[in-house]
C-alpha positions in Angstrom: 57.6 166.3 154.1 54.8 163.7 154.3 52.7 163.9 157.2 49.7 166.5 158.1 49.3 167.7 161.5 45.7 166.9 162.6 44.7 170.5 163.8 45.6 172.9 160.9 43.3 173.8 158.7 43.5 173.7 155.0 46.4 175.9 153.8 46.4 176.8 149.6 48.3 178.0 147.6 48.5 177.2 143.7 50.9 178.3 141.7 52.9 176.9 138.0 56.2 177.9 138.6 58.4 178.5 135.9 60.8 181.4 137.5 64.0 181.5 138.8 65.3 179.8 142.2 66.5 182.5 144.6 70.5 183.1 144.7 72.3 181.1 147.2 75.8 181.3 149.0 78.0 178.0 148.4 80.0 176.3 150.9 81.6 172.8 151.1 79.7 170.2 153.8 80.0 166.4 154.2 78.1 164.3 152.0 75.3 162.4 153.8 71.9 160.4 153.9 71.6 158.6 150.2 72.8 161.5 148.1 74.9 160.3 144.9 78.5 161.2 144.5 79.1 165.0 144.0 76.3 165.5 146.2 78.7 168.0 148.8 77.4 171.3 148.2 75.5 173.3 151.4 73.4 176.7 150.4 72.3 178.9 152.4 69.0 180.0 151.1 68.7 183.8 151.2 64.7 183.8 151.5 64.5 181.7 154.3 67.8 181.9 156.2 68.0 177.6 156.1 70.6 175.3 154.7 70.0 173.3 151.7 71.9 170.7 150.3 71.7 170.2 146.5 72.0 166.5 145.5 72.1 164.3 142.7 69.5 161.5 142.1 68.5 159.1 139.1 72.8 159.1 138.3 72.7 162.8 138.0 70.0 163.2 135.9 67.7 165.0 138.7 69.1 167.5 141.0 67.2 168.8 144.0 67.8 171.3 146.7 66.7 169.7 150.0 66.9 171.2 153.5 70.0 169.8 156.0 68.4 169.1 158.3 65.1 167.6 159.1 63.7 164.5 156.6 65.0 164.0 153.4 64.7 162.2 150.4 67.0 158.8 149.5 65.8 155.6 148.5 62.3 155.3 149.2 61.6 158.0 147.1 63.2 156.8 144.0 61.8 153.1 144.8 58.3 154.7 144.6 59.0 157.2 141.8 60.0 153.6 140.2 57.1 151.8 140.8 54.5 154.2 139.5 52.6 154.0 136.4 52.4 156.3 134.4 51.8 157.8 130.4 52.5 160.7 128.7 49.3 163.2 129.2 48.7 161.7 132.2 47.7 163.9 135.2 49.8 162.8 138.5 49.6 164.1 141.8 52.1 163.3 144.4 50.9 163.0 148.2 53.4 164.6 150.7 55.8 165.7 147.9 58.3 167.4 150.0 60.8 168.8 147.5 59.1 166.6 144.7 61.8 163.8 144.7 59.4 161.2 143.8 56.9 163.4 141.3 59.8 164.7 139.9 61.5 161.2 139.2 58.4 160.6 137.6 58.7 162.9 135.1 61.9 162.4 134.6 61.3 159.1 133.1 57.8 159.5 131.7 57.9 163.0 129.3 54.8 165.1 129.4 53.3 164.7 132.6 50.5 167.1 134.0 52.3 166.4 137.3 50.7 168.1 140.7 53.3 168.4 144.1 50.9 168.1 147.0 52.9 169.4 150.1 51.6 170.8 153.8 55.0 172.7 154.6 55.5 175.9 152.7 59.2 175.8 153.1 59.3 172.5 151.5 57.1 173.3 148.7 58.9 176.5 147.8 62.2 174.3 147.2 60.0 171.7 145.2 59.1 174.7 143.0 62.7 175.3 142.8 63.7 172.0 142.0 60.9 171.4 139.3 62.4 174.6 137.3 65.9 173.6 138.0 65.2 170.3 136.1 63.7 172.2 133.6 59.9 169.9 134.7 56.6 171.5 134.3 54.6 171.1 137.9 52.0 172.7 140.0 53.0 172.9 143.5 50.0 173.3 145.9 50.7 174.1 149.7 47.9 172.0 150.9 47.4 169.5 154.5 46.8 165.8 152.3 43.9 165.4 155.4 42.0 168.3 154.2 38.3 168.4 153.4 37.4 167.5 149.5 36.2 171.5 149.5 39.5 172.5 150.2 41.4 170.0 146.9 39.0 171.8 144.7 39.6 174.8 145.8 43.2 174.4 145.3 42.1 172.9 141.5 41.8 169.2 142.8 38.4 168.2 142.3 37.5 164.8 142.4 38.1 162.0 140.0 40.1 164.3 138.0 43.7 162.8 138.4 45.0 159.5 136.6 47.9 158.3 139.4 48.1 159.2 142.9 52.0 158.4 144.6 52.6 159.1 148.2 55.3 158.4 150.9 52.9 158.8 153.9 54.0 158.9 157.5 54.6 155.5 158.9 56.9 155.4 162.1 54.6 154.2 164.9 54.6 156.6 168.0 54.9 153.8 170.5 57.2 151.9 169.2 59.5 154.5 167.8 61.7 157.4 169.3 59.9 160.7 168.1 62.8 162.9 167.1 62.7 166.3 168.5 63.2 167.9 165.0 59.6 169.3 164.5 59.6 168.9 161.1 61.3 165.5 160.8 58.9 164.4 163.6 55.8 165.4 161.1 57.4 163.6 157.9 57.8 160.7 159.6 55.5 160.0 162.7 51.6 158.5 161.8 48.9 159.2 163.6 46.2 156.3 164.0 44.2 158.0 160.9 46.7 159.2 158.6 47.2 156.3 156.3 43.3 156.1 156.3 43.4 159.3 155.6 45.8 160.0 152.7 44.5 157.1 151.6 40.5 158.3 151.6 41.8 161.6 149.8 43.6 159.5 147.0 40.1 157.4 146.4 38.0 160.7 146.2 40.8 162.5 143.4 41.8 159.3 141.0 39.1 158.7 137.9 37.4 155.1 138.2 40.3 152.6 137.2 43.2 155.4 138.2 46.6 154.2 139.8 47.4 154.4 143.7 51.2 153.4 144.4 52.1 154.0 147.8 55.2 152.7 149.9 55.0 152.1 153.3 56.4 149.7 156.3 56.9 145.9 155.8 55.6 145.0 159.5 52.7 147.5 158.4 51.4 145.9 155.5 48.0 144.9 157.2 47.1 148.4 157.6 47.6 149.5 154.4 45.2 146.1 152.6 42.7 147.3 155.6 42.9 150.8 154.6 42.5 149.5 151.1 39.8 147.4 151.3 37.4 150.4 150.5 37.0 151.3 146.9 40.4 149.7 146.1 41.3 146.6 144.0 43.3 144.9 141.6 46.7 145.2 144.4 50.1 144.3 143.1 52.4 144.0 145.9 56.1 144.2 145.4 58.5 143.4 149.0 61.4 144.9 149.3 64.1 143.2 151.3 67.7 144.6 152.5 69.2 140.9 151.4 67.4 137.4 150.6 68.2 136.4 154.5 66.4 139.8 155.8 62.5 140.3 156.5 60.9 142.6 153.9 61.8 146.1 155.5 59.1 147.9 153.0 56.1 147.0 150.6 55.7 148.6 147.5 51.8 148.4 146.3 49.8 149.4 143.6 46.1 149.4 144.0 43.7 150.4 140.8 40.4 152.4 142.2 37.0 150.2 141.6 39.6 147.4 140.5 38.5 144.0 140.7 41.3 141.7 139.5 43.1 139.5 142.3 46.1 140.3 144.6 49.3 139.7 143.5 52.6 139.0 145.1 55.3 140.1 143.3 59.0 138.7 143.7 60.9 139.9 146.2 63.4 143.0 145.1 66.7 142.8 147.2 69.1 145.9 147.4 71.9 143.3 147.8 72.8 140.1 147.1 74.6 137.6 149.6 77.5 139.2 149.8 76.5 142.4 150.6 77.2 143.5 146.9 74.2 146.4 145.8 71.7 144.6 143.5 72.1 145.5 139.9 68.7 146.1 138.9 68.1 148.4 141.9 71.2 150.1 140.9 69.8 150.6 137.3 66.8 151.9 138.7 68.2 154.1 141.3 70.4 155.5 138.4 67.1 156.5 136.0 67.9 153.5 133.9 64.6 151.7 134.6 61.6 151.0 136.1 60.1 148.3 138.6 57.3 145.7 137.6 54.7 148.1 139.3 55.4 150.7 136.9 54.3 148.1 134.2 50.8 148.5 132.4 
């Protein structure tokens, strides 16, 4: 989940998890949203009653449990996960991690990561916890509202300039120009308020060290916002459009913005998940199968 309601207060809790995922009962179910082939598999968690899918990402080589119902993760996350930068030792803190699809991809393709879930919903962050020991990943999962005071970050360990790459999915549907689903919880991962990108955005500048990594992915016809939002202790943008074909508008920006940087903006090609002819784009199949990265991922 991505967003954080704007009258909770903070909500903690640390914890390295390196224990076993609760037992689940197995039934057969559809598969659905972007999960990869295989993907069919519905559990009923025992702890919490709900239905999980478990579903195969970077070709198989990350599995995650993820509610039915409600958001879930597909492309967007591995397109991030993708376009983050990041080296071994590195501390890396994902914004919003839901189950940790995107932190999680990270590590996947960059070993030895210190790598942090950030995550407001407790159910959500107790499958990430899951997930990173299923994959056999190292990660602290904190239970924590991304909007929350800078008191609150350290007390959940966060203090500031003491993380190397922030990556977040924030909230981007607009309220009045989108239908707000009655799903709760989908509602929250995908409906902004008019402060949350400033928001997420302000928490990422206080936690990165001078020169550290924001990559964010958000909506094309949003992309104002987010250089507004970044025009406060930000620099040094690389912007990467994505398009669904070369005859489409950019559906989603990819950026990467380098705290205190001072370099020029730059536009990156446009990356196109399909040709022409409708036919899937090889390099976003590579990537999208943990065989590569994107150019924002690049040093």
């Amino acid at each position: 989940m991505r967003a954080s309601p704007m009258n909770c207060g903070p909500m903690i809790e640390a914890e390295r998890f390196r224990a076993k995922s609760a037992p689940v009962r197995v039934k057969k179910a559809r598969q659905k949203n972007n999960a990869e082939p295989g993907s069919d598999l519905v559990r009923t968690d025992k702890a919490s009653g709900l239905d999980v899918t478990e579903d195969g990402f970077l070709g198989g080589q990350l599995r995650l449990r993820q509610l039915k119902s409600g958001h879930r993760a597909g492309h967007d996350a591995m397109l991030l996960a993708a376009a983050t930068p990041a080296r071994p030792g590195d501390r890396l803190a994902d914004f919003g991690a839901g189950v940790g699809a995107a932190g999680l991809a990270v590590a996947k393709r960059v070993a030895d990561v210190d790598l942090v879930l950030v995550e407001i919903d407790a159910t959500l962050a107790s499958l990430a916890r899951e997930n990173a020991a299923a994959n056999a990943i190292a990660a602290e999962v904190i239970v924590l509202d991304v909007e929350s005071a800078a008191a609150a970050f350290a007390a959940a360990g966060l203090r500031p300039d003491s993380v190397d790459a922030v990556l977040m999915n924030p909230p981007f549907n607009d309220p009045a120009r989108h239908r707000i689903s009655p799903d709760k919880a989908r509602e929250t991962a995908h409906v902004a308020t008019t402060t949350t990108l400033e928001n997420w955005i302000h928490a990422a500048r206080r936690l990165l060290k001078p020169k550290g990594m924001l990559t964010l992915i958000w909506r094309a016809d949003g992309i104002a916002e987010v250089l507004a939002a970044l025009e406060r202790g930000f620099g040094s943008l690389q912007i990467l459009p994505v398009h669904a074909d070369a005859t489409a508008p950019a559906i989603r920006v990819l950026i990467r913005a380098v705290k205190g940087g001072r370099a020029p903006t730059q536009i990156q090609a446009a990356l196109l998940l399909n040709d022409e002819s409708g036919v899937p784009n090889k390099q976003v199949q590579e990537v999208l199968a943990g065989k590569g990265a994107l150019p924002l991922a690049m040093p």
